[in-house]
C-alpha positions in Angstrom: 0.0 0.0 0.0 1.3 3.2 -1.0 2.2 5.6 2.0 0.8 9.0 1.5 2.6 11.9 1.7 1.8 15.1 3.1 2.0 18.7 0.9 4.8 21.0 1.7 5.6 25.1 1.4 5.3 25.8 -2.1 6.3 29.2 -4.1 2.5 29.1 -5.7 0.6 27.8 -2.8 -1.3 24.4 -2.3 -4.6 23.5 -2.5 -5.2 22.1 0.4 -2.7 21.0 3.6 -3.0 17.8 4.3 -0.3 16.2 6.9 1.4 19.3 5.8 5.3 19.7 6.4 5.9 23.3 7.8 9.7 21.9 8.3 10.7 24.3 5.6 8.8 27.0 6.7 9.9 27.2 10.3 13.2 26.5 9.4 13.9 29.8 7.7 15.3 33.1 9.3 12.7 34.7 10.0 11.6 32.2 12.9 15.1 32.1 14.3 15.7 32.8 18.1 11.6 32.5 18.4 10.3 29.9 19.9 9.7 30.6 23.6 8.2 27.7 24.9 9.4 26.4 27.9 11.6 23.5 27.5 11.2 22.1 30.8 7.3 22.7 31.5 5.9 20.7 34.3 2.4 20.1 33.4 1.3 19.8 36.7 -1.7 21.3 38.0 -3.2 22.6 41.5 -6.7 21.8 42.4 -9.5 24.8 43.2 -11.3 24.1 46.3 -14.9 23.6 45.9 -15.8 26.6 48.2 -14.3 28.6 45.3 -15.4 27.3 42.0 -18.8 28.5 41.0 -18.6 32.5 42.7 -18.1 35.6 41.8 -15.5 37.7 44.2 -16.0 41.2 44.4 -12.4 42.4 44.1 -9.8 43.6 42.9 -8.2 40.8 40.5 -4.4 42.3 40.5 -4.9 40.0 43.8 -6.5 37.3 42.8 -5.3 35.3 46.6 -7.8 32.6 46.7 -6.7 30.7 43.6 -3.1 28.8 43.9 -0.5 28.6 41.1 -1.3 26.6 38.4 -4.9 26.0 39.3 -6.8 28.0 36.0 -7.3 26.2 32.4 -8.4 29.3 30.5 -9.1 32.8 31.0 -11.7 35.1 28.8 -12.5 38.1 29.6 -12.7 42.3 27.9 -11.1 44.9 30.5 -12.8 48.2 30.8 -11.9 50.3 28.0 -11.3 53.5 30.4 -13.2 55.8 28.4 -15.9 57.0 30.5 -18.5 54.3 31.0 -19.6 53.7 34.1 -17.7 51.8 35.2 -14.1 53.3 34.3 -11.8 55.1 35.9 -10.2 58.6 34.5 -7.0 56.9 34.3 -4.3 57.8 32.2 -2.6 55.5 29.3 0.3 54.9 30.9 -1.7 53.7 34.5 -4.4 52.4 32.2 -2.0 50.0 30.7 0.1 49.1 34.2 -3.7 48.1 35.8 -4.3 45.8 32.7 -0.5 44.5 32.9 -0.6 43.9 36.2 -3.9 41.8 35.8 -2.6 39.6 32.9 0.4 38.9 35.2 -1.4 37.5 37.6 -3.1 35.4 35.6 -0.1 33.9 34.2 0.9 32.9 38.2 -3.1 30.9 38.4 -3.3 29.2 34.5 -1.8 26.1 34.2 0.9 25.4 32.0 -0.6 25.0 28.2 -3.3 27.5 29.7 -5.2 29.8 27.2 -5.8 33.6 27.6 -8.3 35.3 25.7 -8.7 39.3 25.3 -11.3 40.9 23.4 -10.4 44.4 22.9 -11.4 47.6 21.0 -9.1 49.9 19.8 -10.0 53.6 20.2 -10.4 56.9 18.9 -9.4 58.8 15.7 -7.4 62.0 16.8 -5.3 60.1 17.3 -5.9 56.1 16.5 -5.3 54.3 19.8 -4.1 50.4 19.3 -5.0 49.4 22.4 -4.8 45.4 21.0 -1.1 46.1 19.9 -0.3 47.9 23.6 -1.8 44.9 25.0 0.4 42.3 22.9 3.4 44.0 23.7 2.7 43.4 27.1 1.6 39.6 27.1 4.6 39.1 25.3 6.7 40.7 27.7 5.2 38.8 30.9 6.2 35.7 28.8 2.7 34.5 27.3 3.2 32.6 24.1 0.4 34.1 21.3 -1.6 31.8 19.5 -3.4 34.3 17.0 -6.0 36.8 16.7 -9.6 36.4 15.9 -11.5 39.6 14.2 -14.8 39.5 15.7 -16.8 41.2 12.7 -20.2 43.3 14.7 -21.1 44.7 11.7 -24.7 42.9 11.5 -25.9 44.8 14.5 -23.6 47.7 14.1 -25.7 51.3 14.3 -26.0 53.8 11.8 -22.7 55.7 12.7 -21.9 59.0 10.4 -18.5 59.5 11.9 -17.6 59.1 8.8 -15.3 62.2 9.1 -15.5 64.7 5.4 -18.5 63.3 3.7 -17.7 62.5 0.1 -14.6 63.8 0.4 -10.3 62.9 0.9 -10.2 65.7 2.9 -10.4 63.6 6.3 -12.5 60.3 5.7 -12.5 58.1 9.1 -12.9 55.0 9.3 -16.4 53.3 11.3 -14.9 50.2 13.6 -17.4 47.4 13.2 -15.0 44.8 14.5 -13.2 44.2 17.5 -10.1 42.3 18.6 -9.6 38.4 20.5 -6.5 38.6 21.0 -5.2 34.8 22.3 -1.8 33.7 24.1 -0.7 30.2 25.6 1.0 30.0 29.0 4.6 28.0 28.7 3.4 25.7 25.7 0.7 25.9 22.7 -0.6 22.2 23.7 -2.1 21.0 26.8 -2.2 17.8 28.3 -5.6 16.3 28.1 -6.0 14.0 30.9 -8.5 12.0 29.4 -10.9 14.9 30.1 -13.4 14.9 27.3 -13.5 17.9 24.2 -17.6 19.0 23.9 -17.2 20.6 20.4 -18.5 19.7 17.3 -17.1 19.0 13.5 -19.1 21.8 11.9 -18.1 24.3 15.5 -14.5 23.3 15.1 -14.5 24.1 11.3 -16.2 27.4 12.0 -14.5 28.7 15.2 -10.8 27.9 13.7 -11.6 30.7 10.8 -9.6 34.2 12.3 -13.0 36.2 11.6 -16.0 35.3 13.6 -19.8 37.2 12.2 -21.9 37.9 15.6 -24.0 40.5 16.9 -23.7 42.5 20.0 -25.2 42.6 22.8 -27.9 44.8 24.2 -26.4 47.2 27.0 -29.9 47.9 28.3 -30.6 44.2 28.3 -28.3 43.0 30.6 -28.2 46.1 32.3 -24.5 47.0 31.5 -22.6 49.8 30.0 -20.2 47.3 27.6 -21.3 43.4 27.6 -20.2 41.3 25.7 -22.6 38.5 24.0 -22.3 35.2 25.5 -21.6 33.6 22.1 -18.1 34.9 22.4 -17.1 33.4 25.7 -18.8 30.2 24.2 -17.0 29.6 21.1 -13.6 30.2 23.3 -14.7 27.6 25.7 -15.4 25.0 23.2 -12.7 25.6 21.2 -9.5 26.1 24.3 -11.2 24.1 26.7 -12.2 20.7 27.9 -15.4 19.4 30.0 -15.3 20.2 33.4 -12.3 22.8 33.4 -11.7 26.0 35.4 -12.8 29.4 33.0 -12.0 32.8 34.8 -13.1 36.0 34.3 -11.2 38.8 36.2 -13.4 41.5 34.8 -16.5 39.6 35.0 -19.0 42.5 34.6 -22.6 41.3 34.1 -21.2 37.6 33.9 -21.2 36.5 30.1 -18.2 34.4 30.7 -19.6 32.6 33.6 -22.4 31.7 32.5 -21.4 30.5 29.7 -19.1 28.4 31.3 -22.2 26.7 33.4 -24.2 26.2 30.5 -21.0 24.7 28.9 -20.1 22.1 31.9 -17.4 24.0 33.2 -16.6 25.3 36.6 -16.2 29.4 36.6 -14.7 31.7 38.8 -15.1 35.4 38.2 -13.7 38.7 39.7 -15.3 42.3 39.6 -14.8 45.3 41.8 -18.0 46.7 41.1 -20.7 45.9 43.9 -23.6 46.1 41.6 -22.2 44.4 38.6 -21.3 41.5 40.8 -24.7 41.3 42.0 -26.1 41.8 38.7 -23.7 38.9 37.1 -24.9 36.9 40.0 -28.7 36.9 39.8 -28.3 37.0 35.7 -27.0 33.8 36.2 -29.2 32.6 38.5 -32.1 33.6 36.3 -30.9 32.4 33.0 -28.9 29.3 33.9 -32.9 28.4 36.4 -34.4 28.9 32.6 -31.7 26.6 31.2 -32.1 23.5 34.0 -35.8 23.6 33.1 -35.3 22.9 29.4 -32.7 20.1 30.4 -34.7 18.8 32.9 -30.8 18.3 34.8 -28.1 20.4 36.0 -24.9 20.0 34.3 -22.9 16.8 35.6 -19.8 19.3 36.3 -21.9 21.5 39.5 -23.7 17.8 40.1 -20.2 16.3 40.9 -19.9 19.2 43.2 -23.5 18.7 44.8 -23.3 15.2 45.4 -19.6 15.5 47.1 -21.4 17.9 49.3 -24.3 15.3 50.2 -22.4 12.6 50.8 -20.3 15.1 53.6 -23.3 15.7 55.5 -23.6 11.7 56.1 
């Protein structure tokens, strides 16, 4: 029987990769002195105590003291964007950016190794054009996350009818209208993780989808979920089914109204979340107490991930 053989870097392209040799590829200058993973990784991880799993903590998440090294699988979350909502502080870029630094480092103390971080981000303004996403990969990089890629999360079926649009009809000073946003995604100490016989929840035709860079969504309603900048939970979802496994830890250290957790419920894993703001915790918490209430009565079960949990409890009590 003939062995196959896989398709290689080619000056015109291939059709299709299949058992592709990036060999070439990798091998030429340009990825010299690049590849950070550590070499000796211990793929060890700490257990969360049950009293923790499942809550939000109202506080501040540059101390995040209840969680132990090496005890989070992946982490999703959108930072306040400092720009006057609510919620935001009149900070400026340079304090802005240590607060957001100083989050994302300690997160890299809590995720395992192989863990996944996931940033969705906005860039802002036009006078001038602030990259917040590029700040913010300069710093991941320097705390010594690995990054895995960027998604474009294309808003545009649900984005408004925006005219800064700058000089109408005219080169004089056209702007350009931001209908997408940024998920920006890093590895902590290796792109892999070890599995653990723990069991992958997504589907062929999710996988297929979720893999492509540029994902088509709609926002979310502000006044709906009763916050200045929430994200919809399809976001959080697609991350969790595509860097996570059944049963995992997710954490959200600027959980706001709670899209990430709850997701991460609905999904069969165990959340933790973190928000400084009294009444978005509350509001995160009885959002998820609403929706994921609607979401046991349709299944007629809770998830076996919080049943494990419940019936650990039980048997205590004995």
């Amino acid at each position: 029987m003939l062995k196959k053989t896989g398709t290689q870097m080619s000056s015109f392209g291939v059709s299709k990769r299949v058992n592709h040799d990036s060999t070439p590829f990798y091998s030429r200058a340009l990825y010299h002195n690049t590849d950070f993973r550590d070499k000796d990784i211990d793929y060890t991880e700490s257990s969360v105590s049950e009293d923790i799993v499942d809550k939000i903590f109202c506080q501040d998440s540059r101390d995040m003291y209840q969680l132990s090294d090496n005890s989070v699988h992946l982490m999703i979350t959108s930072p306040p964007y400092n720009v006057g909502k609510d919620y935001d502080e009149n900070l400026s870029m340079k304090e802005y950016l240590k607060l957001l630094k100083d989050v994302f480092t300690e997160i890299y103390r809590v995720l395992v190794p192989g863990g996944r971080a996931c940033v969705n981000i906005a860039n802002l303004g036009r006078k001038p054009y602030i990259p917040l996403h590029s700040f913010i990969i300069s710093d991941m990089l320097e705390i010594g996350y690995l990054m895995r890629g960027e998604i474009i999360w294309d808003k545009s079926a649900s984005a408004g009818t925006s005219t800064a649009w700058g000089s109408w009809q005219s080169a004089s000073n056209p702007t350009l209208r931001d209908v997408h946003e940024y998920i920006l995604i890093f590895s902590k100490g290796d792109y892999k993780r070890d599995k653990k016989n723990k069991k992958d929840t997504i589907t062929k035709d999710e996988f297929m989808k979720y893999t492509k860079s540029v994902w088509q969504f709609p926002a979310e309603s502000a006044k709906k979920v009763k916050h200045p900048a929430p994200f919809p939970t399809e976001l959080p979802s697609r991350l969790i089914k595509l860097y996570s496994f059944q049963g995992d830890v997710i954490l959200d250290p600027f959980c706001g109204s709670g899209s990430t957790c709850l997701s991460a419920s609905k999904l069969e894993r165990h959340y933790i979340g973190y928000d400084n703001n009294k009444e978005y915790c509350k509001i995160a918490q009885e959002r998820i107490k609403r929706e994921f209430a609607q979401f046991e009565f349709l299944l007629h079960e809770k998830p076996s991930s919080q049943y494990k949990y419940e019936k650990k409890r039980t048997k205590n009590k004995k």
